[in-house]
TIMI-487017 format. One line per 5 residues: their letters; for each residue x, y, z of C-alpha. Coordinates in steps of 0.2 Angstrom, whole numbers, plus 5000, padded with zeros to 4 digits. Last residue first. Layout:
% TIMI-487017
a	X:Y:Z  ...
% end
This chain:
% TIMI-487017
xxxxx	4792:5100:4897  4793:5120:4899  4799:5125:4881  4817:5134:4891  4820:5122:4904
xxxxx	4816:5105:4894  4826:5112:4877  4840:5118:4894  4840:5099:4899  4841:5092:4883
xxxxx	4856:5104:4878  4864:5099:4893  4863:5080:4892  4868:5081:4873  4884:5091:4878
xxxxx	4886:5077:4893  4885:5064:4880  4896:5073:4867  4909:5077:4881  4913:5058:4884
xxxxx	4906:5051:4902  4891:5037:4901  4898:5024:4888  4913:5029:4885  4919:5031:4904
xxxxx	4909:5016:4907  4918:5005:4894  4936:5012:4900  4932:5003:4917  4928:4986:4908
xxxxx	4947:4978:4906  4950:4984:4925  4934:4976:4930  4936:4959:4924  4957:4959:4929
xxxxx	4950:4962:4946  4941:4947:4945  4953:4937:4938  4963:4940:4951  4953:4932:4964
xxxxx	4961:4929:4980  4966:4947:4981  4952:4954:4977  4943:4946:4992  4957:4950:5004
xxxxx	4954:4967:4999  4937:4966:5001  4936:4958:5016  4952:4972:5020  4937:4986:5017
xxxxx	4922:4978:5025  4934:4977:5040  4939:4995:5042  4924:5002:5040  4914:5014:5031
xxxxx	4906:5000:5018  4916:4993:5004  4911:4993:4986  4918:4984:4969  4920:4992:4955
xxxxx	4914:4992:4934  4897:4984:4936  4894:4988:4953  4879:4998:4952  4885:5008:4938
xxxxx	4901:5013:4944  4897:5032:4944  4881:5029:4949  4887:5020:4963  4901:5030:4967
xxxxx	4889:5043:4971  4877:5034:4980  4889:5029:4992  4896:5011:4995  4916:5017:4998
xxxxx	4925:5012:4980  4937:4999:4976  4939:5000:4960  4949:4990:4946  4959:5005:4936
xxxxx	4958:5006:4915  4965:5022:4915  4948:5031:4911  4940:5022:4925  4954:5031:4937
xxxxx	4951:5046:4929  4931:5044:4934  4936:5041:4949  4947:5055:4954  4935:5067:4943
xxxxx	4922:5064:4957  4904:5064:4951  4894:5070:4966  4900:5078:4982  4901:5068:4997
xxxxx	4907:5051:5004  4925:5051:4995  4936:5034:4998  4940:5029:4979  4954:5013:4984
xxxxx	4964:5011:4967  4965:4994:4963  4982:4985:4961  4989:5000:4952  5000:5002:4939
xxxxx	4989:5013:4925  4981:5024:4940  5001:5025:4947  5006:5028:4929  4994:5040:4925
xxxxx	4997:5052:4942  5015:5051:4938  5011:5058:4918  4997:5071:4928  5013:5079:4941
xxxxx	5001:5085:4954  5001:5070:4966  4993:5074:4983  4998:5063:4994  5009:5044:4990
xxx	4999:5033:5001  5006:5017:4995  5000:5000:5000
% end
């Protein structure tokens, strides 16, 4: 296990998403958290706190795995992951799906343009 801090350098940052067991997404607020999705983007497995956030963002477990705020649900999930490589091979060969299939720019231009159409016309 690595804590390295905050990492600004973005080639580092790439390598250490690119050459990680699983990369441990921790955040209980906030929304859409550009952590996770640039770890999906470099093709990380996930081990992601169970909130509805990550949830969305890992579409219901499909492309990460989740651990509840405590120290146990997260080394059973370790452990888990560990015992089945495979597994985590799954996940990391699906995370760039998700990214293309829910977060380019054109699906989140369409999303707006949508939203505004209902905003403005009133449906």
């Amino acid at each position: 296990v690595r804590f390295t801090g905050y990492v600004r350098d973005q080639d580092l940052l790439r390598e250490l998403y690119c050459g990680c067991f699983a990369y441990l997404h921790g955040h209980e607020f906030g929304g859409t958290n550009p952590a996770l999705l640039k770890a999906l983007g470099f093709g990380a497995c996930i081990l992601a706190l169970d909130t509805p956030f990550s949830q969305e963002v890992l579409n219901r477990g499909r492309h990460g795995v989740y651990f509840e705020k405590d120290p146990q649900s997260l080394a059973d999930v370790v452990d888990e992951l560990e015992r089945s490589p495979g597994d985590a091979e799954q996940m990391r060969s699906r995370a760039r799906d998700r990214i293309t299939e829910r977060y380019t720019w054109e699906r989140v231009v369409d999303e707006y343009e949508v939203l505004f159409s209902r905003l403005v016309h009133g449906s």
